[in-house]
mmCIF file as gemmi writes it, N, C-alpha and C atoms, coordinates in Angstrom:
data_model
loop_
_atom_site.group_PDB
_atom_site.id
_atom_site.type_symbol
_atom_site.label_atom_id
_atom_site.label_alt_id
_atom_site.label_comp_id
_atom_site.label_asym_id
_atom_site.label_entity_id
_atom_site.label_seq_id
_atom_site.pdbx_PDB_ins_code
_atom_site.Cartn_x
_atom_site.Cartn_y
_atom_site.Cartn_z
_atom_site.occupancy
_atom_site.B_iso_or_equiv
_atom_site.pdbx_formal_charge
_atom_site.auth_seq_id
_atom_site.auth_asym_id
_atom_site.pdbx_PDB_model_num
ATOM 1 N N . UNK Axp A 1 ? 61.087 -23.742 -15.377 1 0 ? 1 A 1
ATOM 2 C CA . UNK Axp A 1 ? 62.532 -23.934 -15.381 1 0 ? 1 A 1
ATOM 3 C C . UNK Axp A 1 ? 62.993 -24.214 -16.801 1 0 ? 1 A 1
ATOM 4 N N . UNK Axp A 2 ? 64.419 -23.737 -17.342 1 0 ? 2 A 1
ATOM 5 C CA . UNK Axp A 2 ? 64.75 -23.778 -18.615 1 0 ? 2 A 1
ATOM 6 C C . UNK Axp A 2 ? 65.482 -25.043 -18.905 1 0 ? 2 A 1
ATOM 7 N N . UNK Axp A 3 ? 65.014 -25.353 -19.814 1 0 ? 3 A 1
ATOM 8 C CA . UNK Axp A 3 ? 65.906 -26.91 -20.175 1 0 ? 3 A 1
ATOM 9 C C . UNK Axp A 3 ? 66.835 -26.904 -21.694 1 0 ? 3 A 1
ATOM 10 N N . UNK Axp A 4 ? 67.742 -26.92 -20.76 1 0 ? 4 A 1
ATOM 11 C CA . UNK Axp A 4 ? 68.976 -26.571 -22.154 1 0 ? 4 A 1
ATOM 12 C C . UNK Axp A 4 ? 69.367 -27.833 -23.002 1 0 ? 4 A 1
ATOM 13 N N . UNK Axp A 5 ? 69.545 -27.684 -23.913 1 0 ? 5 A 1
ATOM 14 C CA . UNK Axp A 5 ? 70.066 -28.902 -24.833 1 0 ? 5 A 1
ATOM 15 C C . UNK Axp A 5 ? 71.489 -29.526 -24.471 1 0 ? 5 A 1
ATOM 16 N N . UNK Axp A 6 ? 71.529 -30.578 -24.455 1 0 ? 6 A 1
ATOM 17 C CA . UNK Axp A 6 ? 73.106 -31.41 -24.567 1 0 ? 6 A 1
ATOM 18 C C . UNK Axp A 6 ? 73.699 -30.287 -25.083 1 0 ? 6 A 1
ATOM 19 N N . UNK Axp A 7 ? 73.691 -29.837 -26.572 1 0 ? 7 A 1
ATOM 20 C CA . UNK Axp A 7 ? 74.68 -29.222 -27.31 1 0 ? 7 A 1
ATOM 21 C C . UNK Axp A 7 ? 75.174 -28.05 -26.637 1 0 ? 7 A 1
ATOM 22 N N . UNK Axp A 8 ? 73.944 -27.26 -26.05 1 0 ? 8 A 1
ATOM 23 C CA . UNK Axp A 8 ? 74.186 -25.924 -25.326 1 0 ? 8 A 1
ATOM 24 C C . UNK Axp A 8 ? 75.021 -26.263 -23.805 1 0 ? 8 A 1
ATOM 25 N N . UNK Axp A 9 ? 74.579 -27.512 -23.391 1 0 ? 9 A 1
ATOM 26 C CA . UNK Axp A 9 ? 75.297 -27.621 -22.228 1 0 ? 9 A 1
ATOM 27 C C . UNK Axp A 9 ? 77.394 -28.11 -22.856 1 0 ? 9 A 1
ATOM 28 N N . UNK Axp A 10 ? 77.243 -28.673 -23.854 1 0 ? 10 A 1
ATOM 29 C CA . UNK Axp A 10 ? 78.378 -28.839 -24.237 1 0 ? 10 A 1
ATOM 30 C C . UNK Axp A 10 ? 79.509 -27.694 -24.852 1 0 ? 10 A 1
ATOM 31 N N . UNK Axp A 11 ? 78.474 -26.821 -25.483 1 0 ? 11 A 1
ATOM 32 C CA . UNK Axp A 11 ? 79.161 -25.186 -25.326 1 0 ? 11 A 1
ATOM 33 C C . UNK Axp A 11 ? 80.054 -24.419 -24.386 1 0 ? 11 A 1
ATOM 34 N N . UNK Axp A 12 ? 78.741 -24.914 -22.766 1 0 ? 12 A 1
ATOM 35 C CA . UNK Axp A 12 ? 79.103 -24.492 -21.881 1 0 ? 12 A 1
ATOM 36 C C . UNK Axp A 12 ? 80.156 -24.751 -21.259 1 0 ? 12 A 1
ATOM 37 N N . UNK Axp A 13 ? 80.472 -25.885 -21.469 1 0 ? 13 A 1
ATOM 38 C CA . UNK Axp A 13 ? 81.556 -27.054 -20.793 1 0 ? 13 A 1
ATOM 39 C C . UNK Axp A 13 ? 82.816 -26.648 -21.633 1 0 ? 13 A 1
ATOM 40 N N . UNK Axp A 14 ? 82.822 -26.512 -23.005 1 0 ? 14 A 1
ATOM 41 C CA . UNK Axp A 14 ? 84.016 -25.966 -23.847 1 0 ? 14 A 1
ATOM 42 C C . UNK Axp A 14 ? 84.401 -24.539 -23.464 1 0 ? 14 A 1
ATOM 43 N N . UNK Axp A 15 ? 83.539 -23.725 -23.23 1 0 ? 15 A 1
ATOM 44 C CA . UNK Axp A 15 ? 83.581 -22.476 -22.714 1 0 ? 15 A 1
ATOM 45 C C . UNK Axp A 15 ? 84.45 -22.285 -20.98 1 0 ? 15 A 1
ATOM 46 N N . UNK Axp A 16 ? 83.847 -22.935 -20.527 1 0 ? 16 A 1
ATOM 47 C CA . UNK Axp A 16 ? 84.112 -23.348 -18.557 1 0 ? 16 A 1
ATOM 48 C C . UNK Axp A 16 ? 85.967 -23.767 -19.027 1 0 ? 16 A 1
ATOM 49 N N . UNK Axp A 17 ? 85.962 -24.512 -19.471 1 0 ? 17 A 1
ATOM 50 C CA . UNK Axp A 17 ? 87.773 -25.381 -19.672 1 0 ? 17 A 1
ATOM 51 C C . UNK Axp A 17 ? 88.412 -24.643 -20.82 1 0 ? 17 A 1
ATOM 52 N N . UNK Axp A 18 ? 87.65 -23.659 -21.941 1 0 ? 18 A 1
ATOM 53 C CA . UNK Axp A 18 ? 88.738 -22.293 -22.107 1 0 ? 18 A 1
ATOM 54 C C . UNK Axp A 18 ? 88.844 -21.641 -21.054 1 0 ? 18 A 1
ATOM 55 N N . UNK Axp A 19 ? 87.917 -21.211 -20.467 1 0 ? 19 A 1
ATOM 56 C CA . UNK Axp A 19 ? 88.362 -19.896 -18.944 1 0 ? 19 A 1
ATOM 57 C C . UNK Axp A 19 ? 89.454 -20.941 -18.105 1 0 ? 19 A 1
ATOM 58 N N . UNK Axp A 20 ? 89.33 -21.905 -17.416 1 0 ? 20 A 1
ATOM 59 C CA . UNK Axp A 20 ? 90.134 -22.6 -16.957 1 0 ? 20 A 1
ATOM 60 C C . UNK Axp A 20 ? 91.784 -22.359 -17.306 1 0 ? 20 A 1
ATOM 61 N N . UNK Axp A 21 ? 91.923 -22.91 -19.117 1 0 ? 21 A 1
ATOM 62 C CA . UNK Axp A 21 ? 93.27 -22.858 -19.65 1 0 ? 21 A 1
ATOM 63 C C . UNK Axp A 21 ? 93.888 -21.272 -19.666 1 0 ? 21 A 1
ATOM 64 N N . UNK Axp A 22 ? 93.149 -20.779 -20.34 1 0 ? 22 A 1
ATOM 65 C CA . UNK Axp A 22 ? 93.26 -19.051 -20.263 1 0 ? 22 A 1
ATOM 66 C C . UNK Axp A 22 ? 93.555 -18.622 -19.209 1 0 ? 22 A 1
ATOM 67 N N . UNK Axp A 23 ? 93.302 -18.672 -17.784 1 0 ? 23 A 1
ATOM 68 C CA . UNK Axp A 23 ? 93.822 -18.198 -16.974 1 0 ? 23 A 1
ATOM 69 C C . UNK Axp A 23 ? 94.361 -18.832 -15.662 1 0 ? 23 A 1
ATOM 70 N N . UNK Axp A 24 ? 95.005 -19.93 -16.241 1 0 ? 24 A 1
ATOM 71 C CA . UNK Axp A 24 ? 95.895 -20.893 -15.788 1 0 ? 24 A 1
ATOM 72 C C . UNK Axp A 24 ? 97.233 -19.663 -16.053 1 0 ? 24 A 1
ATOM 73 N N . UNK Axp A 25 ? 97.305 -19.133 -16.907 1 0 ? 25 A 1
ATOM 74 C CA . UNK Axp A 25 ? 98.692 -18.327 -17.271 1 0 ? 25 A 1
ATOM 75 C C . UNK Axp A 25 ? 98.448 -17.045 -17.093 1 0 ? 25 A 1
ATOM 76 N N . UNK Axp A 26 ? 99.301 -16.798 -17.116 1 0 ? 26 A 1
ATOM 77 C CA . UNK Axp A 26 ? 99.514 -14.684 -17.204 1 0 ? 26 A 1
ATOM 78 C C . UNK Axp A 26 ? 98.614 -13.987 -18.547 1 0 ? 26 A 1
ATOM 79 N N . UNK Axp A 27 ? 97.599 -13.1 -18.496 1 0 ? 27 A 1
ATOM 80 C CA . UNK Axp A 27 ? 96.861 -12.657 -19.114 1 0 ? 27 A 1
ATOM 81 C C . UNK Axp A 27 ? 97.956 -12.17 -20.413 1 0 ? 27 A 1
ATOM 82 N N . UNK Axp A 28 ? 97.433 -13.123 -21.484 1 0 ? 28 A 1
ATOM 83 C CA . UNK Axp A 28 ? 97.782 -12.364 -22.824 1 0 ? 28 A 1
ATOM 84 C C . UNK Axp A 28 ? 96.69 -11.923 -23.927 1 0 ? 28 A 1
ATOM 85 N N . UNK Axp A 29 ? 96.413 -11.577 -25.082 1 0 ? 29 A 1
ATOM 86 C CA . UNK Axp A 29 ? 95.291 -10.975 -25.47 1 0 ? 29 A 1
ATOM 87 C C . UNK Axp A 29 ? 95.208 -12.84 -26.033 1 0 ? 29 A 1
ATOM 88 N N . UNK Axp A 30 ? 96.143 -12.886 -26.812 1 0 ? 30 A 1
ATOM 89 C CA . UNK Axp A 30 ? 96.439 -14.44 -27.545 1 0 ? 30 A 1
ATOM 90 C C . UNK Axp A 30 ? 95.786 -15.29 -26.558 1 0 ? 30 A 1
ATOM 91 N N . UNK Axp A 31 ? 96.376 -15.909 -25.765 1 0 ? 31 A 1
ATOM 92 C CA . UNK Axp A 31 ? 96.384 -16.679 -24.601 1 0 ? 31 A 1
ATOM 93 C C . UNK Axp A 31 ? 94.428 -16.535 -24.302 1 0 ? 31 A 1
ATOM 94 N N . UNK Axp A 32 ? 93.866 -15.922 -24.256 1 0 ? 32 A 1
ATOM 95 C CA . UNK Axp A 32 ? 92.702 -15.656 -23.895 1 0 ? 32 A 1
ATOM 96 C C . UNK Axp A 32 ? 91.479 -15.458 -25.009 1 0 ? 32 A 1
ATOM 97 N N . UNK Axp A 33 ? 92.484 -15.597 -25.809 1 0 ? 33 A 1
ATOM 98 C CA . UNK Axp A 33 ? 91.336 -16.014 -27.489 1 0 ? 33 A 1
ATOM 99 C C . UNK Axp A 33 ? 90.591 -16.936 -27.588 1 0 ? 33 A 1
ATOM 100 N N . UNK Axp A 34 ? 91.192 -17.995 -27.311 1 0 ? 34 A 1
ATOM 101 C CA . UNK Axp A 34 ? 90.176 -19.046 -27.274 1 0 ? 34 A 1
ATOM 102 C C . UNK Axp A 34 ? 88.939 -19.118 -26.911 1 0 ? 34 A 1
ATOM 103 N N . UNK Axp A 35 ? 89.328 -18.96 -25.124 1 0 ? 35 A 1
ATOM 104 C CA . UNK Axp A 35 ? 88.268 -18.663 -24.078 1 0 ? 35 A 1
ATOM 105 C C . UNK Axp A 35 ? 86.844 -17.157 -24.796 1 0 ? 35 A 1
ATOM 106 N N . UNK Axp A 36 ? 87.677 -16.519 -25.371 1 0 ? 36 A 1
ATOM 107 C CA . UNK Axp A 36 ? 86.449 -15.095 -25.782 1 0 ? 36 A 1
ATOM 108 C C . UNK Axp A 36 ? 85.788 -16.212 -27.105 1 0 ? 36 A 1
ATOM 109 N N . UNK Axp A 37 ? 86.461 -16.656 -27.711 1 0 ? 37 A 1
ATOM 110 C CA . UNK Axp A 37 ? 85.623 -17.271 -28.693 1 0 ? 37 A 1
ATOM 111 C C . UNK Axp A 37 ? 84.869 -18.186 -28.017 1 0 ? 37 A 1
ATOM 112 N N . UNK Axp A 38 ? 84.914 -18.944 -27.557 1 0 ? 38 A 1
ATOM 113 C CA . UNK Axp A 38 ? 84.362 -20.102 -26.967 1 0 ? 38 A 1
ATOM 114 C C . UNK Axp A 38 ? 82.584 -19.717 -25.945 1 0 ? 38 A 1
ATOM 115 N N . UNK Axp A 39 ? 83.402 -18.599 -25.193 1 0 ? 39 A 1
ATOM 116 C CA . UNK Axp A 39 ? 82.171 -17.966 -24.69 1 0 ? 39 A 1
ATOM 117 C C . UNK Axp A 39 ? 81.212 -16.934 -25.626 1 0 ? 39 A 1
ATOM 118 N N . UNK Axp A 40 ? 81.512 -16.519 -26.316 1 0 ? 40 A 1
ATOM 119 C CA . UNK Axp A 40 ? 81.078 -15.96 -27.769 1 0 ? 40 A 1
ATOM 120 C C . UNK Axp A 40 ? 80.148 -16.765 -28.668 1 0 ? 40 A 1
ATOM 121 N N . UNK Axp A 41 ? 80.673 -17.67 -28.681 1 0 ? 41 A 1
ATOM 122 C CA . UNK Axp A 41 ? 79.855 -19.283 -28.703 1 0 ? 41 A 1
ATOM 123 C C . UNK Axp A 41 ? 78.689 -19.796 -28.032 1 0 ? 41 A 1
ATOM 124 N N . UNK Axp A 42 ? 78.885 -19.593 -27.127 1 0 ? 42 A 1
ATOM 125 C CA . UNK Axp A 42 ? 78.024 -19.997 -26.086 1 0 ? 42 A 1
ATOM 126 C C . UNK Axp A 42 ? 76.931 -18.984 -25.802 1 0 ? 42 A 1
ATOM 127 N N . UNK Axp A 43 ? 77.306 -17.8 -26.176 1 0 ? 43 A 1
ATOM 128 C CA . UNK Axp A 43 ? 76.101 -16.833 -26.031 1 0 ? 43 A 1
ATOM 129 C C . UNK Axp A 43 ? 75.006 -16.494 -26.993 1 0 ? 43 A 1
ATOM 130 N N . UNK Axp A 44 ? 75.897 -17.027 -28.131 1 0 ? 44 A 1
ATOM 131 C CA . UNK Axp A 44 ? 74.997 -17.288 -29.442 1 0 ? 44 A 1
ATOM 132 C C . UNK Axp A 44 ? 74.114 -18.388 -29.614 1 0 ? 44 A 1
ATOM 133 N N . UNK Axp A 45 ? 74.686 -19.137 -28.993 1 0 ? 45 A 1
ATOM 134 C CA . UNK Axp A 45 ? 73.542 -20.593 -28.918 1 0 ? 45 A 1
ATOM 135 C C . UNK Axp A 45 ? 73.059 -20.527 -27.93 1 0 ? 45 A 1
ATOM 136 N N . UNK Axp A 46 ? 72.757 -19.724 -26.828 1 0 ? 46 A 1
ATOM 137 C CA . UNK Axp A 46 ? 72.092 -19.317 -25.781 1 0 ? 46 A 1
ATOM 138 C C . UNK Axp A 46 ? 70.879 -18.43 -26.331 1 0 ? 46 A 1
ATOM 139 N N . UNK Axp A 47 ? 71.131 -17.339 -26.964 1 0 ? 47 A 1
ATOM 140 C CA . UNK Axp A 47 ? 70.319 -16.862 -28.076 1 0 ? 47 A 1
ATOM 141 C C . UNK Axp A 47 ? 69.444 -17.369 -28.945 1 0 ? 47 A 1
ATOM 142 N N . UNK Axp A 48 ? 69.847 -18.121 -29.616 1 0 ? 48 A 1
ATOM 143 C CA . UNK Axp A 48 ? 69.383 -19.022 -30.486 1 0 ? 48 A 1
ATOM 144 C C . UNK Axp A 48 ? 68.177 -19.965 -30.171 1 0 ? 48 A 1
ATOM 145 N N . UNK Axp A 49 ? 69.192 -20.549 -29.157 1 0 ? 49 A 1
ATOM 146 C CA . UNK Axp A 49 ? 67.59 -21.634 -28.382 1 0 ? 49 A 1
ATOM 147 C C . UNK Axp A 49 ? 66.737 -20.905 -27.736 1 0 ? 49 A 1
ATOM 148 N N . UNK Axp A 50 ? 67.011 -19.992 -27.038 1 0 ? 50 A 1
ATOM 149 C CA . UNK Axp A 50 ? 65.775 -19.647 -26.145 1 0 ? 50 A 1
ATOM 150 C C . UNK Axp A 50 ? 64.795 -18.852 -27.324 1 0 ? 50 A 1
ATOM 151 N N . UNK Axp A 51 ? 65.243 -18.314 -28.079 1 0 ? 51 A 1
ATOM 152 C CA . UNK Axp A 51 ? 64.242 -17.736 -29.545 1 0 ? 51 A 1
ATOM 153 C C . UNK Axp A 51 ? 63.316 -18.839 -29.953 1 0 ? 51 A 1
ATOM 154 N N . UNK Axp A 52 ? 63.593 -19.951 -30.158 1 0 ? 52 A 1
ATOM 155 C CA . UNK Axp A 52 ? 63.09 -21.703 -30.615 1 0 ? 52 A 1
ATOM 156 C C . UNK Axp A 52 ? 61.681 -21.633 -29.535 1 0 ? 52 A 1
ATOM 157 N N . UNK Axp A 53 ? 60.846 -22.468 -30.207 1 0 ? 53 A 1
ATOM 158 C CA . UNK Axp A 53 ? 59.951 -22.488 -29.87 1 0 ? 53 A 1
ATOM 159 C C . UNK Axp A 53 ? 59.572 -23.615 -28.877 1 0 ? 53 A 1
ATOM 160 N N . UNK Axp A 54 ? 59.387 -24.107 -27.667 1 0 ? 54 A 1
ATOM 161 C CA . UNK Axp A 54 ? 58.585 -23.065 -27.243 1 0 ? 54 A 1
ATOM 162 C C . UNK Axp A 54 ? 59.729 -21.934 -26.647 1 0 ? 54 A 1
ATOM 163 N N . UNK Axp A 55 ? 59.639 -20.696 -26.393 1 0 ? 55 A 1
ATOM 164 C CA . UNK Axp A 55 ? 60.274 -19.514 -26.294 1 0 ? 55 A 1
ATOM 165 C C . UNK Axp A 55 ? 60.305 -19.674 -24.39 1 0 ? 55 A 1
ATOM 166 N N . UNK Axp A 56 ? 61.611 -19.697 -24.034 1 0 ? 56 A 1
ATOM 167 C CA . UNK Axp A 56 ? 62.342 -19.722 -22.823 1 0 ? 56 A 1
ATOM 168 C C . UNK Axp A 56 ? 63.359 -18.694 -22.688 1 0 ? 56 A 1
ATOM 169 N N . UNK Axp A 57 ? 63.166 -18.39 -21.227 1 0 ? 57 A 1
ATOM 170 C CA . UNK Axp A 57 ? 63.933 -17.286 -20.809 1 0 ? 57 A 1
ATOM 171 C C . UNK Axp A 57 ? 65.493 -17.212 -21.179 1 0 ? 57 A 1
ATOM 172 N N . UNK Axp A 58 ? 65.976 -16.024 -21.712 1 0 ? 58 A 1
ATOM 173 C CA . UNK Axp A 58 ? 67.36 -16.55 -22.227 1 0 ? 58 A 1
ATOM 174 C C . UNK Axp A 58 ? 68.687 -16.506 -21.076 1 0 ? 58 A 1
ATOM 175 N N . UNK Axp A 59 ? 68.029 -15.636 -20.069 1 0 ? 59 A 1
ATOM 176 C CA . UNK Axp A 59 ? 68.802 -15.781 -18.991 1 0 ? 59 A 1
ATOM 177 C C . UNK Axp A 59 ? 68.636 -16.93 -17.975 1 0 ? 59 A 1
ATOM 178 N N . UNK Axp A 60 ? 67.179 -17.624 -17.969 1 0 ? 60 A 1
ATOM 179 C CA . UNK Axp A 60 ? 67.072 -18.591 -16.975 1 0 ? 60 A 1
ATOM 180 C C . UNK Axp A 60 ? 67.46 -20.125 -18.135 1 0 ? 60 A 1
ATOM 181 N N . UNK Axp A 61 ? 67.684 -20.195 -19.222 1 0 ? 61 A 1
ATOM 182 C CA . UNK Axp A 61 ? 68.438 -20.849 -19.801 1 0 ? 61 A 1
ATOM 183 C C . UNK Axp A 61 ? 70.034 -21.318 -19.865 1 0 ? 61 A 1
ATOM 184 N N . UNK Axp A 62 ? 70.3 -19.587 -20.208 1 0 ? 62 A 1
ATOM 185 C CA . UNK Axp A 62 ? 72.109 -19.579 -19.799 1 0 ? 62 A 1
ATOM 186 C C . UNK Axp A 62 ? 72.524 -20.33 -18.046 1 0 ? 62 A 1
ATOM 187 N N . UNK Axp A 63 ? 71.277 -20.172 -17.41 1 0 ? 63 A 1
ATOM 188 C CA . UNK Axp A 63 ? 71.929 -20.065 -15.78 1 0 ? 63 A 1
ATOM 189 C C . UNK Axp A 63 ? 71.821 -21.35 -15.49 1 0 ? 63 A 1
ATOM 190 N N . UNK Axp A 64 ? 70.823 -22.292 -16.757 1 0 ? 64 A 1
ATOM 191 C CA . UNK Axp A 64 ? 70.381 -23.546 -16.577 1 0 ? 64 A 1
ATOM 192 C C . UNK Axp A 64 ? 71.828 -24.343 -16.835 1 0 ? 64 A 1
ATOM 193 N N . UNK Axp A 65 ? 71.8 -24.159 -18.125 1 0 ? 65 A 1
ATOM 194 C CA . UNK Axp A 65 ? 73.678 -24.614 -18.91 1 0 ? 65 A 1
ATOM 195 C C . UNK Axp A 65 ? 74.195 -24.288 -17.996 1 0 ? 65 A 1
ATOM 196 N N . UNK Axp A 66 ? 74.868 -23.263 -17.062 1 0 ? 66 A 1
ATOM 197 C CA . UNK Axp A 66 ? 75.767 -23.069 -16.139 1 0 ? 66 A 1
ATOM 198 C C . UNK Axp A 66 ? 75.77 -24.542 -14.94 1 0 ? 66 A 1
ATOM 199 N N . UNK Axp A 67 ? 74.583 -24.31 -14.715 1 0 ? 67 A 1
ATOM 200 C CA . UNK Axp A 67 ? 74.208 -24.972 -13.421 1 0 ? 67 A 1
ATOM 201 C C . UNK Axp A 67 ? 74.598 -26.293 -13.629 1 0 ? 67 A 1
ATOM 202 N N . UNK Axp A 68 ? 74.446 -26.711 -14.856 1 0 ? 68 A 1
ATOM 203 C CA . UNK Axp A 68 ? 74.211 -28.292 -15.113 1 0 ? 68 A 1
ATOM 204 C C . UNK Axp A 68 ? 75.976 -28.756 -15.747 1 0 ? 68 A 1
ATOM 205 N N . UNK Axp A 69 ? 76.622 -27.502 -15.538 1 0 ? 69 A 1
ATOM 206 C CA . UNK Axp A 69 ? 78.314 -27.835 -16.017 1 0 ? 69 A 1
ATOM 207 C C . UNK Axp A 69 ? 78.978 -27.517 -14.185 1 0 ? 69 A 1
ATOM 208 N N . UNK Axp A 70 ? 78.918 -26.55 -14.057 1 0 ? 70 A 1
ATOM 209 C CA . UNK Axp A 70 ? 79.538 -26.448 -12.663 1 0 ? 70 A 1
ATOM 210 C C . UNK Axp A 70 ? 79.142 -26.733 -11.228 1 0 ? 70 A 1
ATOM 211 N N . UNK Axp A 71 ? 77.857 -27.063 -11.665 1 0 ? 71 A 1
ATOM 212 C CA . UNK Axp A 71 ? 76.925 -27.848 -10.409 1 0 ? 71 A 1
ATOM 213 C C . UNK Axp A 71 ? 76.304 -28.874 -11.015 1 0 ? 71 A 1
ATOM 214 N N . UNK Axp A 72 ? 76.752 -30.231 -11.329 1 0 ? 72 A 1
ATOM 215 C CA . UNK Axp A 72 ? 75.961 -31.371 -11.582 1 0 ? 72 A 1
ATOM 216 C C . UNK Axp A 72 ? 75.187 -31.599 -10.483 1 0 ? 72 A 1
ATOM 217 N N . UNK Axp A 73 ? 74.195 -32.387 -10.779 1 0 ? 73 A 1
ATOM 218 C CA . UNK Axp A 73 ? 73.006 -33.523 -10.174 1 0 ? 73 A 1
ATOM 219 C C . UNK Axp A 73 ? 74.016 -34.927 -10.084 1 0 ? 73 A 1
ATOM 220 N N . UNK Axp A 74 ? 74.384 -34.817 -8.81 1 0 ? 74 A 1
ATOM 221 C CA . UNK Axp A 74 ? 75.067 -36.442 -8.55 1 0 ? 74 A 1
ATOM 222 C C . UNK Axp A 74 ? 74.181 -37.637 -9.182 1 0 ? 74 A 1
ATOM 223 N N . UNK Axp A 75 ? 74.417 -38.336 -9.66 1 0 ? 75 A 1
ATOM 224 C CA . UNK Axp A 75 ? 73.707 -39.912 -10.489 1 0 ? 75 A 1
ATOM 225 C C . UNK Axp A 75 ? 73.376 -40.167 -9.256 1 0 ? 75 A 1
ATOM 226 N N . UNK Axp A 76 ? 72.505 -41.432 -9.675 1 0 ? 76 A 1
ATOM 227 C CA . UNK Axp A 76 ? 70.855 -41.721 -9.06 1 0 ? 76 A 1
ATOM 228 C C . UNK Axp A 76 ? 71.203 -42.847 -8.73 1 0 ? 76 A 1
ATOM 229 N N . UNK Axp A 77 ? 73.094 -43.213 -9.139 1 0 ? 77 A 1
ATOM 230 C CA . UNK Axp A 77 ? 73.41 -44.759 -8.919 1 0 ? 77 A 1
ATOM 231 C C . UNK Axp A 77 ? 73.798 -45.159 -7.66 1 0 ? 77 A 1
């Protein structure tokens, strides 16, 4: 199983709440800039880490970051 970094999961999370704002409104190219950068972002540091050693799947990585922003693990409290 892939274990993503804080930072990559924090990508993800900036990425998740551009798509959110972006299409809260009527599709503009503007309006939806953010969100392409943001996920643009996120695919590069998805890249990046799974290249890092030790070498992890870059798709079972990305799906890891996903999982761990839009499907948390409820606390243990």
């Amino acid at each position: 199983m892939a274990k993503p970094s804080e930072n990559l999961i924090e990508l993800c999370r900036a990425a998740v709440e551009a798509e959110r704002v972006a299409t809260a409104e009527p599709y503009t190219k503007e309006g939806w800039a953010a969100w392409m950068e943001a996920a643009e972002t996120f695919q590069r540091a998805v890249v990046a880490e799974a290249g890092q050693e030790p070498k992890q799947s870059r798709y079972e990585l990305e799906q890891a970051a996903k999982k761990a922003v839009l499907h948390p693990e409820p606390d243990g409290d």
